[in-house]
PAKOLMAR-198134 format. One line per 5 residues: number of its first residue (from 1); their letters; for each residue x, y, z of N, C-alpha, C, CB. Coordinates in pm, 1 decimal, decimal comma. Glycine has a CB too. Example, Ala and Ser with C-alpha at 12.3 -4.5 7.8 and 13.67 -1.06 7.14 Angstrom:
BEGIN
1> as> 1319,0 -569,0 780,0 1230,0 -450,0 780,0 1320,0 -330,0 780,0 1130,8 -447,3 904,6  1285,0 -225,0 708,0 1367,0 -106,0 714,0 1290,0 3,0 787,0 1408,4 -59,8 572,5
//
This chain:
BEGIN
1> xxxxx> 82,3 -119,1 0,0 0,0 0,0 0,0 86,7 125,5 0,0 -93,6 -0,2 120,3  151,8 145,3 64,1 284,2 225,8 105,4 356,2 208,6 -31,6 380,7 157,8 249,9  395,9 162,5 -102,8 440,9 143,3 -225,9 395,9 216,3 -317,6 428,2 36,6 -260,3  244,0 186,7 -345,9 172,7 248,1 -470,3 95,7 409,6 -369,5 20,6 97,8 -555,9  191,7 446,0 -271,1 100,8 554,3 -228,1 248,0 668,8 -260,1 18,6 534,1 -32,9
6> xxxxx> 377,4 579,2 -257,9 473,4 677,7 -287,4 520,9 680,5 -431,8 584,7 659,4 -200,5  436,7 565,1 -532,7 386,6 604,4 -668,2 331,2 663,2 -681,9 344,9 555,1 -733,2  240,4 738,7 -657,2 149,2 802,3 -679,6 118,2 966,6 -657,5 84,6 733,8 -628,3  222,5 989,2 -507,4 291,5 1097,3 -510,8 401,0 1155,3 -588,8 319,6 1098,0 -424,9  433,6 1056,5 -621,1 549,3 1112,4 -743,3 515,6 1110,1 -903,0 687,0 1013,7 -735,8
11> xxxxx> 373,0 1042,0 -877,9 292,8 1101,1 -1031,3 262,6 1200,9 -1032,4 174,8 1054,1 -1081,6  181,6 1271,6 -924,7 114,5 1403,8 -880,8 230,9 1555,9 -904,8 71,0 1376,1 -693,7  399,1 1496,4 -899,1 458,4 1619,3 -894,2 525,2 1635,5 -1027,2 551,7 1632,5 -777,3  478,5 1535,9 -1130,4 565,5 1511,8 -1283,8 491,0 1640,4 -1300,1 538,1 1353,8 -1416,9  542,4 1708,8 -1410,1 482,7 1880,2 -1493,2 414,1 1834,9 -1610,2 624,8 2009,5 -1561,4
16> xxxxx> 489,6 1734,5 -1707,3 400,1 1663,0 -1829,8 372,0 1590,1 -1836,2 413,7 1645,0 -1922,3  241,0 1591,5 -1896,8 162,6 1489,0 -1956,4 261,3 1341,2 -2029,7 72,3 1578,5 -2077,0  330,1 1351,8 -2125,9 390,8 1246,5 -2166,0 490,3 1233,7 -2066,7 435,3 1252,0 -2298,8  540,6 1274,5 -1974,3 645,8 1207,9 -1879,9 575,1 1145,4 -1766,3 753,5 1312,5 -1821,9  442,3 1184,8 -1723,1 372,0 1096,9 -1656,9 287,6 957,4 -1706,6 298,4 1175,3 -1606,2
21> xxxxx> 272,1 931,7 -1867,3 260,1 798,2 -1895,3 393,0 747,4 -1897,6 187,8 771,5 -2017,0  506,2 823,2 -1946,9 597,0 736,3 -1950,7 646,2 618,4 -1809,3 696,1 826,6 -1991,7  617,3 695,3 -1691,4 643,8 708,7 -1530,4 525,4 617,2 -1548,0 638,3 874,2 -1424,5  418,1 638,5 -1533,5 315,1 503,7 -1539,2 359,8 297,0 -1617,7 177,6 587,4 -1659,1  414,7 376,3 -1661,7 464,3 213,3 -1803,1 528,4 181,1 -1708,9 573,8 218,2 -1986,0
26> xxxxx> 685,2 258,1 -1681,2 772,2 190,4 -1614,6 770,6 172,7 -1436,4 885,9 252,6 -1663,5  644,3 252,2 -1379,9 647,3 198,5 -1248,1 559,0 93,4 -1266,3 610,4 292,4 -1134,0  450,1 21,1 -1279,9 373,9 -49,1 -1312,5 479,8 -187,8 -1334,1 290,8 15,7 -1424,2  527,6 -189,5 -1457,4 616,1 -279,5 -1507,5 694,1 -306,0 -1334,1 722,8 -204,0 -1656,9  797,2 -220,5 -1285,5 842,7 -227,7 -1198,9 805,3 -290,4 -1083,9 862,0 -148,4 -1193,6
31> xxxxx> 688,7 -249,3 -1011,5 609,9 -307,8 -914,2 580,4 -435,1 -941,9 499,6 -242,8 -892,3  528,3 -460,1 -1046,4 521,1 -576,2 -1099,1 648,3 -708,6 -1090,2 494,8 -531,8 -1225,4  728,1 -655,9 -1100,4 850,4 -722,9 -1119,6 903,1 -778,3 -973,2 954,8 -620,6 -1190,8  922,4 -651,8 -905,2 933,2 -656,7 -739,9 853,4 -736,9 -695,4 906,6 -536,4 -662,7  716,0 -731,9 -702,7 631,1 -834,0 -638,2 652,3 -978,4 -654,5 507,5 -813,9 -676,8
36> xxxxx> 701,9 -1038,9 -799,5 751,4 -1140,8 -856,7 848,6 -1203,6 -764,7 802,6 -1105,8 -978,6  980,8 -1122,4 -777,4 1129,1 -1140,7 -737,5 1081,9 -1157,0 -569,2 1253,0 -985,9 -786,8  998,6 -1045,8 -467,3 990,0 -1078,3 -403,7 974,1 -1188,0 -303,2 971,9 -1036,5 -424,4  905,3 -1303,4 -349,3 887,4 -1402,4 -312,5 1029,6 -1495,0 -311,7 780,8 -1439,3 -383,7  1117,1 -1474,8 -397,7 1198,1 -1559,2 -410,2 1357,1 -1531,0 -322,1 1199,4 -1569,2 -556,6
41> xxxxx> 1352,7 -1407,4 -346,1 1483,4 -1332,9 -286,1 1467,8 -1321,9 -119,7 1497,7 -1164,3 -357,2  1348,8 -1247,4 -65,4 1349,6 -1189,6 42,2 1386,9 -1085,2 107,9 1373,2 -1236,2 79,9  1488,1 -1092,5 160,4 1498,8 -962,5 220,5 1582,2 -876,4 190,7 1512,5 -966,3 328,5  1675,6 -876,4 82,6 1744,2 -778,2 31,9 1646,4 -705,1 -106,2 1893,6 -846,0 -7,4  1551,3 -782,2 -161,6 1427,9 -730,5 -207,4 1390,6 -664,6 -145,3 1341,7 -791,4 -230,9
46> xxxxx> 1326,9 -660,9 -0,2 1238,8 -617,7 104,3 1330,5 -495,2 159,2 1200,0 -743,4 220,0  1458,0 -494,1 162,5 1603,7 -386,8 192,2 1533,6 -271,1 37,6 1840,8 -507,5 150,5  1557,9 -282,1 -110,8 1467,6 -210,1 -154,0 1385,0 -142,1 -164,7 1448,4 -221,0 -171,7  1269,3 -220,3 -197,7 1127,4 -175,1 -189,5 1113,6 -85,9 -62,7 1025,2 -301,7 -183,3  1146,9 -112,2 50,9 1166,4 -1,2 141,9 1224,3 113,0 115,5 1223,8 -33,5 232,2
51> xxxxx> 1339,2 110,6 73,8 1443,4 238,0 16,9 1327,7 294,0 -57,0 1601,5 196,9 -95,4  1299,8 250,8 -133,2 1185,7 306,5 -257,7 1057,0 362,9 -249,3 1146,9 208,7 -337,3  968,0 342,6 -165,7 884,1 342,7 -99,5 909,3 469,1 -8,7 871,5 220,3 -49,2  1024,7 524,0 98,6 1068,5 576,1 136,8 1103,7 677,0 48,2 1123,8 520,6 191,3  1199,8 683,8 -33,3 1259,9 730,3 -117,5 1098,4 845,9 -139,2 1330,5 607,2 -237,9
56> xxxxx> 1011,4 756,0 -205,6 849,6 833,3 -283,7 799,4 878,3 -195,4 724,6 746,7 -356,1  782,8 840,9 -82,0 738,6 951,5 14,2 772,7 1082,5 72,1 731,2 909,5 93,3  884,5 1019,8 92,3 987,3 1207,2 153,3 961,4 1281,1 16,2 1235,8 1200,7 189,6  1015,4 1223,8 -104,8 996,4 1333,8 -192,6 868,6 1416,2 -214,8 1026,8 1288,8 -303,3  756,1 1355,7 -215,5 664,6 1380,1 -223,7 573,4 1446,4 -124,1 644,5 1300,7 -259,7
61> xxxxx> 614,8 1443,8 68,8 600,7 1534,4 115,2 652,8 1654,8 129,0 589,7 1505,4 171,5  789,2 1648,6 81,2 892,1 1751,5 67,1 782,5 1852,4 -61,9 1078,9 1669,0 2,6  773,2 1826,4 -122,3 667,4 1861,0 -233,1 598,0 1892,3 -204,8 618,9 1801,5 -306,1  530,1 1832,4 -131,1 376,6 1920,3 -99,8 397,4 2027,3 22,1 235,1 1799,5 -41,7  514,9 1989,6 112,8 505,2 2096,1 206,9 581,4 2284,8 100,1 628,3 2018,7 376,0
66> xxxxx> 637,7 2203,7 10,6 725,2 2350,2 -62,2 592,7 2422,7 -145,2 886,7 2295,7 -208,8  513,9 2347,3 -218,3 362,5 2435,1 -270,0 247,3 2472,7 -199,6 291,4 2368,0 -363,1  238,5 2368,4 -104,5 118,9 2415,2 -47,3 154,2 2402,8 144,0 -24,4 2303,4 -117,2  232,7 2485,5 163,0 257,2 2533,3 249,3 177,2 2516,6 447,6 250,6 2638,1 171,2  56,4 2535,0 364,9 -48,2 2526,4 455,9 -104,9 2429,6 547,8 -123,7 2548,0 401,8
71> xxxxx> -71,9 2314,2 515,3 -100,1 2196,5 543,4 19,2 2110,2 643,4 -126,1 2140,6 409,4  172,0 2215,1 706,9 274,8 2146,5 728,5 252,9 2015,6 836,2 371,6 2245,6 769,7  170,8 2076,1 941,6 99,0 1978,5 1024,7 81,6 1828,3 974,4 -33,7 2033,8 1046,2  50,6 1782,2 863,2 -59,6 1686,7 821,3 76,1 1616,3 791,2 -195,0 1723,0 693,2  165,0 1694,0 663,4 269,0 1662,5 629,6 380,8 1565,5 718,6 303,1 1773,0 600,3
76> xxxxx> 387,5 1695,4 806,2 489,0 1618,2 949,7 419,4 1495,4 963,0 487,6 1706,8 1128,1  284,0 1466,6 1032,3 244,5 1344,3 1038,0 242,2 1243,7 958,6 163,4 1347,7 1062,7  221,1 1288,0 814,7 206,0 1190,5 714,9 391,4 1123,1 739,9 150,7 1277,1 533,4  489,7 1193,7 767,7 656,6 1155,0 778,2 661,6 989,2 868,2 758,7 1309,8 895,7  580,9 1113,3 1033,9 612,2 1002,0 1096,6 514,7 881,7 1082,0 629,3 1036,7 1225,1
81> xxxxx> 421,1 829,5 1032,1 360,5 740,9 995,2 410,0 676,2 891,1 259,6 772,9 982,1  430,4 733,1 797,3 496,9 629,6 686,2 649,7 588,9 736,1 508,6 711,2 519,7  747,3 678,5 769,3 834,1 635,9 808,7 857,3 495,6 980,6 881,3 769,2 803,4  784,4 563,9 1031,9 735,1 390,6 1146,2 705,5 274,9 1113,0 612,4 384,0 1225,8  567,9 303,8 994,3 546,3 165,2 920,9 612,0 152,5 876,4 467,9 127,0 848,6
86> xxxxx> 689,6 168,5 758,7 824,3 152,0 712,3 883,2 64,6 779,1 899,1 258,3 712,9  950,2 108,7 891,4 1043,8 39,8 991,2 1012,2 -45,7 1036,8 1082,7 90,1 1082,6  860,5 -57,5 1081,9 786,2 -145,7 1149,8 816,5 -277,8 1060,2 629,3 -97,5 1164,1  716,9 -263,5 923,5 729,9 -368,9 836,3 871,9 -459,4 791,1 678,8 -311,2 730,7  962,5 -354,1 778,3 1118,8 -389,6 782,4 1184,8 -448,0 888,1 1192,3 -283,5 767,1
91> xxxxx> 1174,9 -424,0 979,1 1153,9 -510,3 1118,9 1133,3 -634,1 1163,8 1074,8 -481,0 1169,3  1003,0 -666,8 1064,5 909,2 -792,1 1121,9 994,8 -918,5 1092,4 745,9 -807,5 1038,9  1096,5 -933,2 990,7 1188,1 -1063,8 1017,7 1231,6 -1083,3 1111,4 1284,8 -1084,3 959,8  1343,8 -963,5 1198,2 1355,8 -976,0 1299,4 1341,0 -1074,0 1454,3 1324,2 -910,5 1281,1  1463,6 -1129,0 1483,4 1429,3 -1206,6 1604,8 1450,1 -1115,6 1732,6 1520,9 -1340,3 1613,4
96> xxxxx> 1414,0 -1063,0 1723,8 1358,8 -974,8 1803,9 1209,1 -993,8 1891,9 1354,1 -872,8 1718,7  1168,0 -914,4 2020,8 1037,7 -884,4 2098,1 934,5 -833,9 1982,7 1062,5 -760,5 2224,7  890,1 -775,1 2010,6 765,2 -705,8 1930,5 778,9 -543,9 1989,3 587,5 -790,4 1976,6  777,9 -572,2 2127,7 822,3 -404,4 2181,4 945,0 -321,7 2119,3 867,9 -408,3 2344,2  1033,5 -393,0 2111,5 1213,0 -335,9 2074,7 1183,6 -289,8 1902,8 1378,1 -514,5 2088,7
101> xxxxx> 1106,9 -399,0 1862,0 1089,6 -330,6 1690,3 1005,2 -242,6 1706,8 1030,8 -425,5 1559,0  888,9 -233,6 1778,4 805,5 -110,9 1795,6 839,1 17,8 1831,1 727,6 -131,3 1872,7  945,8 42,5 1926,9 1005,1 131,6 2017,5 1094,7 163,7 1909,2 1063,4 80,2 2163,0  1191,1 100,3 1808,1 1290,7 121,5 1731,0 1219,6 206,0 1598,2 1364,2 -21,2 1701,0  1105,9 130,6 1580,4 1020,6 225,1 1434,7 970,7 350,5 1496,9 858,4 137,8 1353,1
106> xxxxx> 916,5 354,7 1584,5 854,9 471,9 1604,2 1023,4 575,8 1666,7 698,1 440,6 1733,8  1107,3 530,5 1704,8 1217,7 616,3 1754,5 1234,2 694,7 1610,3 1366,3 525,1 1818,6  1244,6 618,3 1547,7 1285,2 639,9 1361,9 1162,5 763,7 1302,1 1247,9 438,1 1243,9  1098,3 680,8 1326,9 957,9 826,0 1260,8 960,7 931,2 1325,3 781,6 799,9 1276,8  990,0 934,6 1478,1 945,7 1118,6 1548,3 1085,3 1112,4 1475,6 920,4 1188,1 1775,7
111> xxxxx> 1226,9 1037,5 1464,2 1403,7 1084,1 1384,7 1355,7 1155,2 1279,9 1525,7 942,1 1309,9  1256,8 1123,8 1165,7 1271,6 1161,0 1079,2 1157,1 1258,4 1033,6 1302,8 1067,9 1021,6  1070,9 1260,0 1152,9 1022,9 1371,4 1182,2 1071,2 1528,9 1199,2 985,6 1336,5 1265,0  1142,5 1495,9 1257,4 1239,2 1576,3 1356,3 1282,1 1662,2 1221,3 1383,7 1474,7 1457,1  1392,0 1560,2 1133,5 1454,6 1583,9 1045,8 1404,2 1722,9 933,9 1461,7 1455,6 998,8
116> xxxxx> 1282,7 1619,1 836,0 1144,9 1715,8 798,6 1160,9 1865,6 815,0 1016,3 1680,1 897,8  1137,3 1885,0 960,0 1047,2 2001,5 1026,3 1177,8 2067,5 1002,7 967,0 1994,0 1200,1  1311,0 2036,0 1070,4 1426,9 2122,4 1013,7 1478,8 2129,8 853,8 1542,6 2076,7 1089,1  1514,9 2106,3 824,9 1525,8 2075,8 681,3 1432,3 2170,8 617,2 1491,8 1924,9 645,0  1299,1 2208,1 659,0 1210,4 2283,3 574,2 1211,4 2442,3 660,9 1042,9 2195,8 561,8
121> xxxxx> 1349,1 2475,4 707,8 1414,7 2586,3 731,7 1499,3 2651,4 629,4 1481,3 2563,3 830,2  1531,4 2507,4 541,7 1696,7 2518,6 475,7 1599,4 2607,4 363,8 1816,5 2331,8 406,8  1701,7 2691,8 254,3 1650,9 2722,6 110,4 1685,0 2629,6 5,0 1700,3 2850,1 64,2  1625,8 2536,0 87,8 1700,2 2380,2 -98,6 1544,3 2408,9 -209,1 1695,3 2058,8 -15,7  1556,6 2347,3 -243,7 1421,7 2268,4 -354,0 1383,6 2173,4 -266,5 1466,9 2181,6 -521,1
126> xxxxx> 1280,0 2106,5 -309,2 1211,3 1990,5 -249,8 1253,1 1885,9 -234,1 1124,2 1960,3 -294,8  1328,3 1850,5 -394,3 1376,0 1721,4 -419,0 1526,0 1686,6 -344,9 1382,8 1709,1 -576,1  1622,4 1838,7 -324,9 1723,5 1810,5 -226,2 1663,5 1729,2 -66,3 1792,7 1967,0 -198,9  1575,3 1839,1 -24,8 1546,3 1807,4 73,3 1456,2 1671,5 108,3 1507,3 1908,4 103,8  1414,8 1610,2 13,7 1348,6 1449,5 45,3 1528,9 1413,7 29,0 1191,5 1350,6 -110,6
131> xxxxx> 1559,5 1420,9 -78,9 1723,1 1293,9 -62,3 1836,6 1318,6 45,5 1836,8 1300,0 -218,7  1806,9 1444,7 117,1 1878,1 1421,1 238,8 1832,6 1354,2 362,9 1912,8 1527,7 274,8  1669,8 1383,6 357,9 1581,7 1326,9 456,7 1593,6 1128,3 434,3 1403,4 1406,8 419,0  1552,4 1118,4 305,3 1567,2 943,6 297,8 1708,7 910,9 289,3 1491,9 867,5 156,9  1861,8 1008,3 267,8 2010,3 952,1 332,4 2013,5 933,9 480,7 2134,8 1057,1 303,5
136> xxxxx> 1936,1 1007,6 544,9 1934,0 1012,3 712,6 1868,5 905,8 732,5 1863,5 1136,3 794,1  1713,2 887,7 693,1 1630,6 789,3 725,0 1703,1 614,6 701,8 1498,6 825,6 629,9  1784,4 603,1 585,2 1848,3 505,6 510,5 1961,2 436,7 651,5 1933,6 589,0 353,4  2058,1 517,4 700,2 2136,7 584,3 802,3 2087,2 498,7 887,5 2124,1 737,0 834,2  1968,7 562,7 974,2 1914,2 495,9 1112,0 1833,1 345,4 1116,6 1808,2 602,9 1171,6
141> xxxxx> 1821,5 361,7 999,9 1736,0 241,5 929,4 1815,8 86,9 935,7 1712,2 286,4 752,9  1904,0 117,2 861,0 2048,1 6,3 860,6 2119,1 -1,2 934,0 2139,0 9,2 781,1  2193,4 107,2 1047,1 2192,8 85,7 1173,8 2147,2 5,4 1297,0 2173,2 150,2 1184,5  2020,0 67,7 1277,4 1906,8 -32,1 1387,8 1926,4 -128,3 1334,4 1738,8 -14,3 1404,5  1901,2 -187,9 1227,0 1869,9 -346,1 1185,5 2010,5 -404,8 1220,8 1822,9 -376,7 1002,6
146> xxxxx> 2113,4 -366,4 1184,3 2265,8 -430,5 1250,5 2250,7 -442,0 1396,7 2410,9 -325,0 1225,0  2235,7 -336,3 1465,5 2177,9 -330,1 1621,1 2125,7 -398,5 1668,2 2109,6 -258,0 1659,1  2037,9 -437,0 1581,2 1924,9 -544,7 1635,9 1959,7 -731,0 1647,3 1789,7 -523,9 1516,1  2038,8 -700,2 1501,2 2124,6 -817,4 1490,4 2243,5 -863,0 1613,6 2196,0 -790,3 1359,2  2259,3 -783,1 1660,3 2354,1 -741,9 1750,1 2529,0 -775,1 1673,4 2314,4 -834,3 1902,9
151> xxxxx> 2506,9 -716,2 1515,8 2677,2 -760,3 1462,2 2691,5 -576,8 1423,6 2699,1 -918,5 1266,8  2638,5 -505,4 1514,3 2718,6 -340,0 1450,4 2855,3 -345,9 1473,4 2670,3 -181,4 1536,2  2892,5 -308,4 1412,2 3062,3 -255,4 1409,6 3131,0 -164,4 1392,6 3125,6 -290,2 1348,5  3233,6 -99,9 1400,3 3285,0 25,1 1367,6 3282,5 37,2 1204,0 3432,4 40,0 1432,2  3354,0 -89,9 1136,8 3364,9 -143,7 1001,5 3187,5 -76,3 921,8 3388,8 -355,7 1019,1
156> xxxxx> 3097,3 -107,0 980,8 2978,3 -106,8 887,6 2960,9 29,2 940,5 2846,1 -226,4 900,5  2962,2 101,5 1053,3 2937,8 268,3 1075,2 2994,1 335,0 985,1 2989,7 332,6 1200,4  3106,4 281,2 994,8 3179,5 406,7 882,2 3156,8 397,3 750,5 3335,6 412,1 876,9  3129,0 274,1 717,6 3095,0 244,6 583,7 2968,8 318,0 579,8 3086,0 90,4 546,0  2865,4 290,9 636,1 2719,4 383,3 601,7 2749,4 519,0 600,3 2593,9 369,6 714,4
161> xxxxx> 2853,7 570,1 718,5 2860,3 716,1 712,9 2895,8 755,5 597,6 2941,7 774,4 800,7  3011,9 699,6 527,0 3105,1 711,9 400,4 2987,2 718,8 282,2 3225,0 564,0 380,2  2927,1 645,8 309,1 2850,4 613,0 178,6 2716,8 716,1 172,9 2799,6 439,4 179,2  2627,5 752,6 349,6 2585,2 864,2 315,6 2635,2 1032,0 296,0 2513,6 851,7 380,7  2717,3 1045,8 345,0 2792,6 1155,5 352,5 2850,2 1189,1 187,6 2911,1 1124,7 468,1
166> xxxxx> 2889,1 1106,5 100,7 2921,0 1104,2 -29,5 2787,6 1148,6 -120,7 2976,2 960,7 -60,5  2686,9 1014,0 -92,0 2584,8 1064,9 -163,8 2503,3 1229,6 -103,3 2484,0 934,6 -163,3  2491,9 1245,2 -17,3 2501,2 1383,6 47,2 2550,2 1486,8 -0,6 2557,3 1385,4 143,6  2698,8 1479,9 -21,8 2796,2 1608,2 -82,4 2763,9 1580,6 -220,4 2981,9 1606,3 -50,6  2736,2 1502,3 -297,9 2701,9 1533,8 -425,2 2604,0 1610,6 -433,1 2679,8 1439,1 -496,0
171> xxxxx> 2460,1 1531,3 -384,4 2349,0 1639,8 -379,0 2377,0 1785,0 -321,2 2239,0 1584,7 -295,4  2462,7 1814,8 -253,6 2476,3 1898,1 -201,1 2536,0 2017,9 -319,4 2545,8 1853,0 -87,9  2645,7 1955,2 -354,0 2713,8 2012,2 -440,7 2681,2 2090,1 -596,7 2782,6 1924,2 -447,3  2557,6 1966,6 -623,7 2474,5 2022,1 -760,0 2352,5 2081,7 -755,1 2444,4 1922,1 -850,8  2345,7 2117,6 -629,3 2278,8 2258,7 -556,0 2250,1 2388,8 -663,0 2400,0 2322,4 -429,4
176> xxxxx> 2156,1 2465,5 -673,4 2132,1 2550,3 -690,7 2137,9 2608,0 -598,0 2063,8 2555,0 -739,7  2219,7 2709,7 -529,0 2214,3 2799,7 -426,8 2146,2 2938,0 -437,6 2336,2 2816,9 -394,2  2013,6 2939,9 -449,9 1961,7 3068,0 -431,5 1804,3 3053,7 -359,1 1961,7 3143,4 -581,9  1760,7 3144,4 -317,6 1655,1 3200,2 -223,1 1547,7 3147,7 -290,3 1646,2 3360,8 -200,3  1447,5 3055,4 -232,1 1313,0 3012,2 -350,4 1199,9 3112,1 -277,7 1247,2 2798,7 -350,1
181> x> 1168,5 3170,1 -390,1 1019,2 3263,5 -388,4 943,0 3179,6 -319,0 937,1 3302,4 -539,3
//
């Protein structure tokens, strides 16, 4: 559900007409495919479709909080809800309690809550500001799940840091730096 809801936000912010059938063919096809593979792979599928899912949401509230302004309230909430379930669902392999994954998703949603509400201080565009929000979210996300595993290491911290911090300074870098009306 969460899937075709962060399709669907990211149909809503295409500008043309032919780039939104095109975006229709190939998410369709896509979903399609995922659902397939899903069954067979598991959870590095399920490592995905989360990213992705994630990925369509931040952008797409990032979006709606930069046009329609008015609504930031709903927005923030819509973060921490999708981002909990998110976690929640990502979670559920887990040998883990039921409390510790609960307590860990929702820590993650007011995180990336949090995040959101600052971030929509900065003067980026929208689309900066969802791909820094889902590098952070990505971050605490893969963290916890090592955590949980109980195999975190210095080795895999730095590696996530390295790897968000890179994708970070790029976005960062191909920045438009000026004041949005």
């Amino acid at each position: 559900m969460l899937l075709l809801a962060s399709a669907f936000g990211l149909f809503l912010i295409i500008p043309t007409e032919g780039f939104r059938g095109l975006y229709l063919i190939i998410t369709v096809g896509l979903i399609s495919l995922g659902e397939i593979i899903l069954g067979k792979e598991g959870e590095n599928i399920l490592l995905n479709e989360t990213l992705i899912i994630a990925f369509g949401l931040f952008l797409t509230f990032s979006a709606f909080y930069q046009y329609i302004p008015a609504y930031s309230v709903i927005y923030a909430i819509g973060i921490f809800v999708s981002s909990a379930l998110l976690a929640r669902s990502f979670y559920e392999l887990l040998p883990q309690a039921g409390y510790a994954k609960l307590v860990g998703s929702v820590t993650l949603g007011l995180f990336c809550t949090e995040i959101f509400w600052a971030l929509n201080f900065l003067p980026f565009h929208f689309s900066i500001q969802g791909v820094l929000l889902f590098n952070i979210f990505y971050l605490c996300l893969i963290l916890n799940y090592y955590h949980q595993f109980h195999n975190l290491n210095l080795k895999k911290i730095q590696f996530h840091l390295l790897l968000i911090a890179a994708c970070s300074a790029v976005v960062l870098l191909f920045t438009p730096w000026n004041i949005i009306q």
